[in-house]
C-alpha positions in Angstrom: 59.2 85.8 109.7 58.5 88.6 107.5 58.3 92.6 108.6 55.4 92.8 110.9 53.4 95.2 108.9 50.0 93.4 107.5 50.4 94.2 103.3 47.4 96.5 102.2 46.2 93.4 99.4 46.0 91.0 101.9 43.4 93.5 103.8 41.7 93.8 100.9 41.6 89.7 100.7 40.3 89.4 104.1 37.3 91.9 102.7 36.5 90.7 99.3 35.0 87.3 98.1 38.0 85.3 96.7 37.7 85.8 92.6 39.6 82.4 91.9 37.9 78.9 91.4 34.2 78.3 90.7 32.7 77.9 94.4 33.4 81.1 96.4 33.3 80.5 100.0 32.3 83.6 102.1 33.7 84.3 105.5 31.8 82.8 107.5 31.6 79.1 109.1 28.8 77.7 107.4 30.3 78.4 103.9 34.1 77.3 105.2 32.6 74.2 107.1 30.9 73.0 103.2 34.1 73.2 101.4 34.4 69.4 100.5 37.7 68.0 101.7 40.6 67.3 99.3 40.6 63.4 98.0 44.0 63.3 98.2 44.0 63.7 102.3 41.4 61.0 103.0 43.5 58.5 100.8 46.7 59.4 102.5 45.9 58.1 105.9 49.2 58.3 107.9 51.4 61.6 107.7 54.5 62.6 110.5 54.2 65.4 112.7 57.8 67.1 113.2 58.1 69.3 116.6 61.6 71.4 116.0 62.6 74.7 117.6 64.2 77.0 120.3 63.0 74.5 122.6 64.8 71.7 121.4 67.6 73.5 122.8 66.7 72.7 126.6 65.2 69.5 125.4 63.9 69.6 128.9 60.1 68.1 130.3 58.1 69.5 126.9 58.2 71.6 124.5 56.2 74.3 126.6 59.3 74.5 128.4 59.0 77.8 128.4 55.8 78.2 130.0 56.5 76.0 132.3 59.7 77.0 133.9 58.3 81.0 133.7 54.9 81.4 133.8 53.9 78.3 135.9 57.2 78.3 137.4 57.4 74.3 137.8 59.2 73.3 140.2 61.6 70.5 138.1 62.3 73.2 135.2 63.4 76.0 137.8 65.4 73.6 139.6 66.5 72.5 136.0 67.8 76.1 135.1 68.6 76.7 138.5 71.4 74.1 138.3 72.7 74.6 134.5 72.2 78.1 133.6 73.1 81.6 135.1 70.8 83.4 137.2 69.6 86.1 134.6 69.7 83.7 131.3 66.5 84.4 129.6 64.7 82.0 126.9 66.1 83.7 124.1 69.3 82.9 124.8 68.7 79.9 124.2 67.9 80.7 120.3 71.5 80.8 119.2 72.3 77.3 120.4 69.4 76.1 118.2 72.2 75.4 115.5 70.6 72.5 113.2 74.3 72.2 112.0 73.2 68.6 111.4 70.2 69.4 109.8 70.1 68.1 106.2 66.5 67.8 104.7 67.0 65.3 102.2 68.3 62.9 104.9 65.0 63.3 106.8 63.1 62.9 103.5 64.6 59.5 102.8 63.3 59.0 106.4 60.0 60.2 106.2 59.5 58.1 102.5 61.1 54.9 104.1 57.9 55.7 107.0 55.5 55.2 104.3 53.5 58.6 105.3 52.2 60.4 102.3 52.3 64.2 104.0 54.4 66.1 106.5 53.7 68.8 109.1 56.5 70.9 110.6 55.9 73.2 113.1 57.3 77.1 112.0 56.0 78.3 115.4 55.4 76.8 119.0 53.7 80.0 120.8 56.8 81.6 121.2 59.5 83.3 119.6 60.4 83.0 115.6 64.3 83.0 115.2 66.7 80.3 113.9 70.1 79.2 112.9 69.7 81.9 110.2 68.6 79.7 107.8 65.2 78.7 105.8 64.8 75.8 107.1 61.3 75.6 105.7 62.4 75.9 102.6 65.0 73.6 103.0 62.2 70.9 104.3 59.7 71.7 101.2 61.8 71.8 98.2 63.3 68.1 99.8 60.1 67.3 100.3 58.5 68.5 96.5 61.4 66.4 94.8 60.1 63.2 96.6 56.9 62.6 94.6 54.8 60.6 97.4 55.8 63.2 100.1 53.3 66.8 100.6 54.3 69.7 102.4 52.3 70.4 106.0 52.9 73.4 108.4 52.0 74.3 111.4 51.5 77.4 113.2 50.4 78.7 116.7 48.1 81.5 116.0 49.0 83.1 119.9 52.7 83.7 121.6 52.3 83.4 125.2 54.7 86.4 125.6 53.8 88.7 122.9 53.5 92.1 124.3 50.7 92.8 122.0 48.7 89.8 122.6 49.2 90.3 125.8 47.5 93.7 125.2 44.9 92.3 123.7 43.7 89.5 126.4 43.8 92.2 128.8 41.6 94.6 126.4 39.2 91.3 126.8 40.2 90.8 123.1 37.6 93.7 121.8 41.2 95.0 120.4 43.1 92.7 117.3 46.4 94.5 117.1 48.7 91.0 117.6 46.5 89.1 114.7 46.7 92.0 112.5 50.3 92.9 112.8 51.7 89.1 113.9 50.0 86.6 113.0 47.8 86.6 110.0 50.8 88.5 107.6 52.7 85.4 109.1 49.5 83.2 107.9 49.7 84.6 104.9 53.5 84.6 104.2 53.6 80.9 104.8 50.7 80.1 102.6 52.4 82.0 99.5 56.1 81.7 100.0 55.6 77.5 100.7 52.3 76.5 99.5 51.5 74.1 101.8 49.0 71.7 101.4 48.1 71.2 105.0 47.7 73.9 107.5 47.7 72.6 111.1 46.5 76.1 113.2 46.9 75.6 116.7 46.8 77.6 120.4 44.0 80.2 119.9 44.9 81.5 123.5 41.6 81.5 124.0 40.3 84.4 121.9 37.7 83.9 119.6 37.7 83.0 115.8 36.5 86.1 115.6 39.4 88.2 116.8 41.6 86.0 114.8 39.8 86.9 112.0 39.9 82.6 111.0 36.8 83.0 108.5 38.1 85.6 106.8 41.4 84.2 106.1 39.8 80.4 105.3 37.7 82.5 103.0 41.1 84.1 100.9 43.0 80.6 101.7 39.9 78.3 100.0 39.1 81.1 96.6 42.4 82.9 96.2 45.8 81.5 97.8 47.9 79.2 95.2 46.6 76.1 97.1 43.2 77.0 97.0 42.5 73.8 95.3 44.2 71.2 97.3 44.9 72.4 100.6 43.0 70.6 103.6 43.2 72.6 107.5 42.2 71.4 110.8 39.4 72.1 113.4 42.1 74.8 115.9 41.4 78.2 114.4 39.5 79.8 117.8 38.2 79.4 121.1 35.4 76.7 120.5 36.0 76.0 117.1 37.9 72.7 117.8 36.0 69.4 116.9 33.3 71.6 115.4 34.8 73.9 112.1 37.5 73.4 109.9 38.4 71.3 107.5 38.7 68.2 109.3 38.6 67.5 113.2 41.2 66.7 115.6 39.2 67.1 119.2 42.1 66.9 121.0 45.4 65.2 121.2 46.2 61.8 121.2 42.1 61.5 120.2 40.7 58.4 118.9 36.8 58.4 119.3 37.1 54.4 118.2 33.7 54.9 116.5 33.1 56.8 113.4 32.7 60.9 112.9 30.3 62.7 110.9 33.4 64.3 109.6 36.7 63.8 108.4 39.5 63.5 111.8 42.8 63.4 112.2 44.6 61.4 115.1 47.6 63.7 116.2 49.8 61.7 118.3 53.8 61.4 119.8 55.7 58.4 120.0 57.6 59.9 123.1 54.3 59.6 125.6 55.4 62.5 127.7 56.2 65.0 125.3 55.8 66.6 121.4 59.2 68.0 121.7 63.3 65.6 121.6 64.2 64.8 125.3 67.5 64.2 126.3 66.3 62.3 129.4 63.7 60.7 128.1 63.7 56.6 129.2 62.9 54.1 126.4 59.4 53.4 128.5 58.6 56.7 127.3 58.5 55.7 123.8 55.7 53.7 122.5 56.8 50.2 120.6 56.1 49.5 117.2 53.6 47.2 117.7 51.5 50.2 120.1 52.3 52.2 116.5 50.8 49.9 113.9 47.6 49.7 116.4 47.1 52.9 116.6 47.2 53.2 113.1 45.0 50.2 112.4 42.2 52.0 114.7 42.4 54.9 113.5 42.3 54.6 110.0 39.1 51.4 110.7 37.3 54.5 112.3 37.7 57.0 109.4 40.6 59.0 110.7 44.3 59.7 109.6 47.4 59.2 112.2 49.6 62.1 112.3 52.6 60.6 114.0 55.1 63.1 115.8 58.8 63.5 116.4 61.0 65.8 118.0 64.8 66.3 116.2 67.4 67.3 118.3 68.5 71.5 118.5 71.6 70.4 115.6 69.1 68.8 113.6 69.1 65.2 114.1 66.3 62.2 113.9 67.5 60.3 117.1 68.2 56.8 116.7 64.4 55.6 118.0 62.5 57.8 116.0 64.3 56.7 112.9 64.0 53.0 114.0 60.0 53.3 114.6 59.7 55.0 111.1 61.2 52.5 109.3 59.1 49.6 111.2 56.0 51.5 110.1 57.8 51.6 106.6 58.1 47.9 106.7 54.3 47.3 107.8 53.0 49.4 105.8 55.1 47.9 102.8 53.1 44.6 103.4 50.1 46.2 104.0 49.5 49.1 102.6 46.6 47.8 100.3 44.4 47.5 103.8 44.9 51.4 104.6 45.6 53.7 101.9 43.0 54.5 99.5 40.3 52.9 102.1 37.5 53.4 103.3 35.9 53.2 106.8 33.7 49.8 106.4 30.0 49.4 107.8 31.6 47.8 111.3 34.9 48.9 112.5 35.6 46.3 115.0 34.6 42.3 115.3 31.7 41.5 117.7 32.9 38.2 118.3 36.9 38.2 118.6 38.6 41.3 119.7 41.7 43.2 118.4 40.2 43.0 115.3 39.4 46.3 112.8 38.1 46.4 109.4 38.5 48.6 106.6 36.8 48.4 103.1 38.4 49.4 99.8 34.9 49.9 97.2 36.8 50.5 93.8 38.2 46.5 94.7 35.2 45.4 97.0 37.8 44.3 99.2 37.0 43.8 102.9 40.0 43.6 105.2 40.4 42.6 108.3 43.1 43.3 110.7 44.2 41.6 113.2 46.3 43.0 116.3 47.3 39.5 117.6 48.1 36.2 115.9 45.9 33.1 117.4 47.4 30.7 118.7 44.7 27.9 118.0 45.4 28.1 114.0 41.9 29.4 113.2 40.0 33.2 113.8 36.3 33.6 113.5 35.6 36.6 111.8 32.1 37.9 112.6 30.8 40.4 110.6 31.2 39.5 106.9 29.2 38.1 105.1 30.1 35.5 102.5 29.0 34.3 99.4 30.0 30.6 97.4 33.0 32.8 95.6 34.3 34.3 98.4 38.0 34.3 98.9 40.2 34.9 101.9 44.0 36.2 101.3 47.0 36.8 104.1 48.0 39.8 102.8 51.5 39.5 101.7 51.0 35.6 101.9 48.6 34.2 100.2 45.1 32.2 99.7 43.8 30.5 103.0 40.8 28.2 103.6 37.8 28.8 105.2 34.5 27.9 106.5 31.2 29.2 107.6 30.1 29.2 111.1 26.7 30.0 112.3 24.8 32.4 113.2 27.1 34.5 110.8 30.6 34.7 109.5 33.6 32.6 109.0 36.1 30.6 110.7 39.0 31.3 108.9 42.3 28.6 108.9 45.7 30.4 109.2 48.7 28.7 108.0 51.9 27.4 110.7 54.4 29.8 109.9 57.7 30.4 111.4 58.6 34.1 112.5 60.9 34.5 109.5 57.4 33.0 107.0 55.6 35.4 108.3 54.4 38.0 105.9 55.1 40.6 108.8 56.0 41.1 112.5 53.1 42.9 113.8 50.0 43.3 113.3 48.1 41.2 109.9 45.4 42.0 107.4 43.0 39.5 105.7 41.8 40.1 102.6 37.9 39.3 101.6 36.9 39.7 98.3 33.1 38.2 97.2 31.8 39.0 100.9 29.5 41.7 102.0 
């Protein structure tokens, strides 16, 4: 991507106060940090992570495959090479076999819409090497993406390579010296931002340098008053040694996180459906993959403790959605179909979970003053208590998807809600099911 060489007027950027917009945030992390998120991000709530490159080829372990058969020298990824590849292959040669002759990016669209996630982050860089079948596929991914209305373009990108000669310089020059950010990866930054215009960044892999040496503030600073998504575009918490969970736009903490108790700011759940790895498998067992019903949960959670679920999978090297992602994006489709009222456009509510009966979570919609209630597991005695609310003469309890239901008060607090006798195929959905309170507090 791109020529190496860092243009002069994106210097200049990384020097001058942005001139575009009416706030101007200055490079440094207490003006980034007060840039107030995007609406449009909190509302979305559920977006799909896509892992895709050179090591999709090996489809091997992880997609640090790399690192771990060279630098860590793992024992099941030498043996692994050891017994399929020639002594002196290198892991470039496995670039040209990354051939996405399958790859067609209205296909995944369709997929991705049928998911019900409202953005998408693609990965144009794992801390490694940038080549391709020698095509955009970027560009084949946003301009599907732009012509689907409900769909918004995410990228990510690995501000370190863990094989770059010049960051390699740099980390042994205790990184007082900058000449991998300024020739590699902040013209790559840049070139991104302008040619695609995504609306979410996802920066990952400082390498342990500082924000500093990355020159993050700097770069926020042009990204938040002068790049052409200055106004909508929402990044994460990864942009330098220590910055995670404590700058950026919104948090992620770590992977697979899920604090199940609210954050003082904006979070993002980033999570795989293949447990072992971010990157497609061809060994992988179906344990390995997490069921629909562990899906919707984790969804549920998140979104009842003020986060979003970014929900990854890994295509195959020719450019294919394997059979059981497709399969788990659709179920979520068909959950969210039903239920979508209970977790877009909400809001976390004053409790997240019920005191009294567990594998409950709530969420709150205000412009409705619609409490719901989810529940994980369907009770078998025909009735749930629901602890928390608290209801008022004209308060009304709906199955979502169903309809009105019957209830009664119970002391200290709450209600004892009745639940119709439905048969699997009555049942508004398979899963997981959300109550709807309106004319309770």
């Amino acid at each position: 991507m791109g020529n190496g060489k860092l243009p002069v007027y994106f210097l200049l950027s990384m020097l001058l106060i942005g001139t575009g917009g009416t706030t101007k945030y200055e490079p440094n992390w207490k003006s980034i940090d007060s840039r107030p998120l995007p609406e449009w991000y909190d509302q979305a709530k559920f977006g799909i992570f896509i892992h895709w490159g050179v090591f999709s080829v090996p489809s091997f372990g992880s997609e640090w495959f790399w690192w771990y058969w060279q630098k860590q020298k793992v024992k099941p990824y030498v043996d692994f090479m050891k017994k399929n590849y020639p002594p002196n292959f290198k892991y470039q040669d496995f670039a040209p076999q990354f051939t996405a002759e399958f790859f067609d990016a209205k296909e995944w669209t369709d997929i991705f819409a049928s998911s019900g996630a409202k953005y998408i982050v693609l990965t144009t860089k794992h801390h490694e090497v940038d080549v391709g079948p020698k095509r955009d596929l970027v560009e084949e991914v946003a301009s599907a993406l732009r012509a689907n209305s409900d769909l918004r373009l995410g990228l990510y990108h690995s501000l370190f390579e863990w094989f770059n000669p010049l960051f390699e310089l740099d980390a042994a020059n205790d990184f007082t010296t900058n000449y991998f950010p300024t020739a590699k990866t902040l013209p790559e930054l840049h070139e991104l931002v302008v040619k695609y215009k995504p609306e979410v960044l996802w920066s990952d892999g400082d390498g342990d340098a500082p924000d500093e040496y990355w020159n993050s503030t700097g770069f926020l600073a042009w990204l938040y008053n002068d790049s052409p998504v200055r106004d909508t575009v929402v990044t994460n918490d990864r942009w330098g040694f220590g910055s995670i969970c404590k700058h950026g736009g919104y948090y992620t903490c770590a992977d697979r996180y899920q604090p199940e108790h609210l954050l003082d700011r904006k979070w993002e759940n980033c999570m795989t459906i293949d447990t072992k790895s971010w990157g497609y498998r061809r060994n992988a067992p179906l344990s390995d993959f997490l069921s629909v019903q562990q899906l919707v949960a984790t969804l549920v959670e998140t979104v009842s403790c003020g986060g979003n679920l970014l929900m990854n999978i890994g295509p195959t090297h020719d450019g294919r959605i394997s059979p059981i992602f497709e399969e788990r994006l659709r179920q979520m489709g068909q959950w969210l179909k039903v239920n979508g009222a209970s977790i877009y456009n909400t809001t976390a509510w004053r409790v997240q979970q019920d005191a009294v009966t567990p594998k409950i979570w709530y969420t709150f919609k205000p412009q409705e003053n619609s409490i719901f209630a989810l529940l994980l597991e369907w009770p078998n005695n025909g009735s749930v208590i629901l602890s928390e609310p608290v209801t008022q003469g004209h308060t009304q309890v709906m199955l979502v998807g169903h309809g009105l239901l019957e209830w009664e008060p119970v002391k200290p607090s709450g209600l004892r809600v009745l639940l119709p006798q439905l048969a699997i195929g009555q049942m508004p959905c398979q899963w997981a099911w959300a109550l709807m309170l309106t004319g309770a507090t």
